[in-house]
C-alpha positions in Angstrom: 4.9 4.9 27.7 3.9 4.0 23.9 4.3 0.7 22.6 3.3 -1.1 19.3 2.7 -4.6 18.3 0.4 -6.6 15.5 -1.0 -9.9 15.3 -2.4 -11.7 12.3 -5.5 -13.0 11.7 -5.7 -15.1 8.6 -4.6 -12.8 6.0 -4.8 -9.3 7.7 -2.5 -7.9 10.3 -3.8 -5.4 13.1 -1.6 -3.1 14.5 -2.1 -2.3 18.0 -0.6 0.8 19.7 -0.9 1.7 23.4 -0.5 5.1 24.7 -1.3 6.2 28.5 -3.0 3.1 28.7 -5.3 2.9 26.0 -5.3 0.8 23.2 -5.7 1.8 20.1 -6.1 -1.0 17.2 -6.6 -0.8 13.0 -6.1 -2.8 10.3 -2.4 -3.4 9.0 -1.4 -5.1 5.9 -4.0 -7.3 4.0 -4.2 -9.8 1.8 -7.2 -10.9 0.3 -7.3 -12.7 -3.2 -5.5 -10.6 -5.4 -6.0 -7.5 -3.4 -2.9 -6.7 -1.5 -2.8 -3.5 1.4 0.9 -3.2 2.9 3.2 0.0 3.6 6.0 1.3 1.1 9.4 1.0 2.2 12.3 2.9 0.1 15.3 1.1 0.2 18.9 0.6 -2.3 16.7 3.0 -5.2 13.6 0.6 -4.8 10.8 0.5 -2.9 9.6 -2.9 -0.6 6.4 -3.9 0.6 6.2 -4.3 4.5 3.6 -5.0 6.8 2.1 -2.0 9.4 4.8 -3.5 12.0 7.5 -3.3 9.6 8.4 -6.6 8.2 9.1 -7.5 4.8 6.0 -8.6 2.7 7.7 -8.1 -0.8 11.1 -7.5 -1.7 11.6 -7.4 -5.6 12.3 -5.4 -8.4 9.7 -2.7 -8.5 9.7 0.6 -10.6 8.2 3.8 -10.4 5.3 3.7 -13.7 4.3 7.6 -12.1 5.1 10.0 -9.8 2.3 12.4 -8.9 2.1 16.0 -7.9 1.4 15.2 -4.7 3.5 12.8 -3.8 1.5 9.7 -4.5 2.8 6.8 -6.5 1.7 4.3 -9.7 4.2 0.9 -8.9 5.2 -1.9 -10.2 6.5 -5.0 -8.8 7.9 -7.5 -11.2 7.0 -10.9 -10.2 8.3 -14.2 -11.2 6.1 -16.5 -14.0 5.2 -13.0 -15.7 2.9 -11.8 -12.6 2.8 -8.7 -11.3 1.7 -6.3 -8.3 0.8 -3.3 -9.7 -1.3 -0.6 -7.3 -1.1 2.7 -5.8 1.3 4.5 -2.8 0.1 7.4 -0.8 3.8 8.4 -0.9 7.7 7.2 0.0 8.8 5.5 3.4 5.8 3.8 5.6 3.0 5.2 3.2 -0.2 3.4 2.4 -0.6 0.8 -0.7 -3.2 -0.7 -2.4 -2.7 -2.7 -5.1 -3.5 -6.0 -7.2 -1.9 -9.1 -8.2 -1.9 -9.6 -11.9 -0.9 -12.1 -14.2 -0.9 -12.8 -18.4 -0.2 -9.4 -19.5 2.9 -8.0 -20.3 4.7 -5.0 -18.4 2.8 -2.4 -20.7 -0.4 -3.3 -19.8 0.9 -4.1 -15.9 1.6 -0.5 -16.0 -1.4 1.1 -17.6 -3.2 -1.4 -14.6 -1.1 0.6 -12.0 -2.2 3.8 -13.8 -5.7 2.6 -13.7 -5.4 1.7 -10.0 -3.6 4.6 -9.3 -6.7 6.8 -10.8 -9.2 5.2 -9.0 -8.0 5.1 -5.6 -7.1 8.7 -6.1 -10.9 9.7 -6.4 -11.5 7.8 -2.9 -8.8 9.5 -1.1 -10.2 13.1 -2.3 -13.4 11.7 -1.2 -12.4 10.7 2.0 -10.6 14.2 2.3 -13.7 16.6 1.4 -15.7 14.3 3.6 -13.7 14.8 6.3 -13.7 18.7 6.1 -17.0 18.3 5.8 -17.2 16.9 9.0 -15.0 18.8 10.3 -17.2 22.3 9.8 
């Protein structure tokens, strides 16, 4: 039998999953400072931040600044006081996100942030990926 649970520590969540009795365990959602980790969820044509578990972190008006090739995201989440939380989505429904807090700009630059974001944690993921075959060989 499988089940799955999280806790909180502080500011991060770890998600726990046992299988066949072992237990497996890995960072959830984050938050630390500005820098915000959580999981996308697509609902009523916008997208919500959720913990690993699947409870509501953020639920606000958020838009779509890109859509990549491969299925990754730029976002935007329009916050009250003219903040916003602007970062990067491996992709739609439960995907990874990694993004910033933000505040004194306008949505322009908010979005050319996300960009920005978006850009850089793109590099680390094919990173991560050629490492990984790499290892794999």
């Amino acid at each position: 039998m499988t089940s799955i649970r999280s806790i909180w520590q502080g500011q991060i969540e770890i998600g726990i999953l046992e299988h066949e009795g072992h237990e497996f365990a890995a960072y959830g959602a984050t938050i630390c400072g500005r820098q915000i980790t959580g999981y996308l969820k697509y609902k009523c044509s916008h997208y919500w931040l959720t913990t690993w578990s699947g409870g509501t972190m953020l639920e606000c008006r958020s838009e779509v600044v890109e859509r990549f090739w491969n299925g990754s995201l730029a976002l935007m989440f329009r916050l009250p006081k003219g903040r916003f939380l602007v970062g990067y989505g491996l992709g739609d429904d439960g995907m990874l996100f990694r993004g910033e807090l933000i505040d004194g700009c306008n949505e322009d630059d908010a979005r050319r942030h996300a960009m920005m974001l978006s850009q850089n944690w793109a590099e680390v993921d094919q990173m991560d990926e050629e490492e990984a075959e790499l290892e794999a060989m």
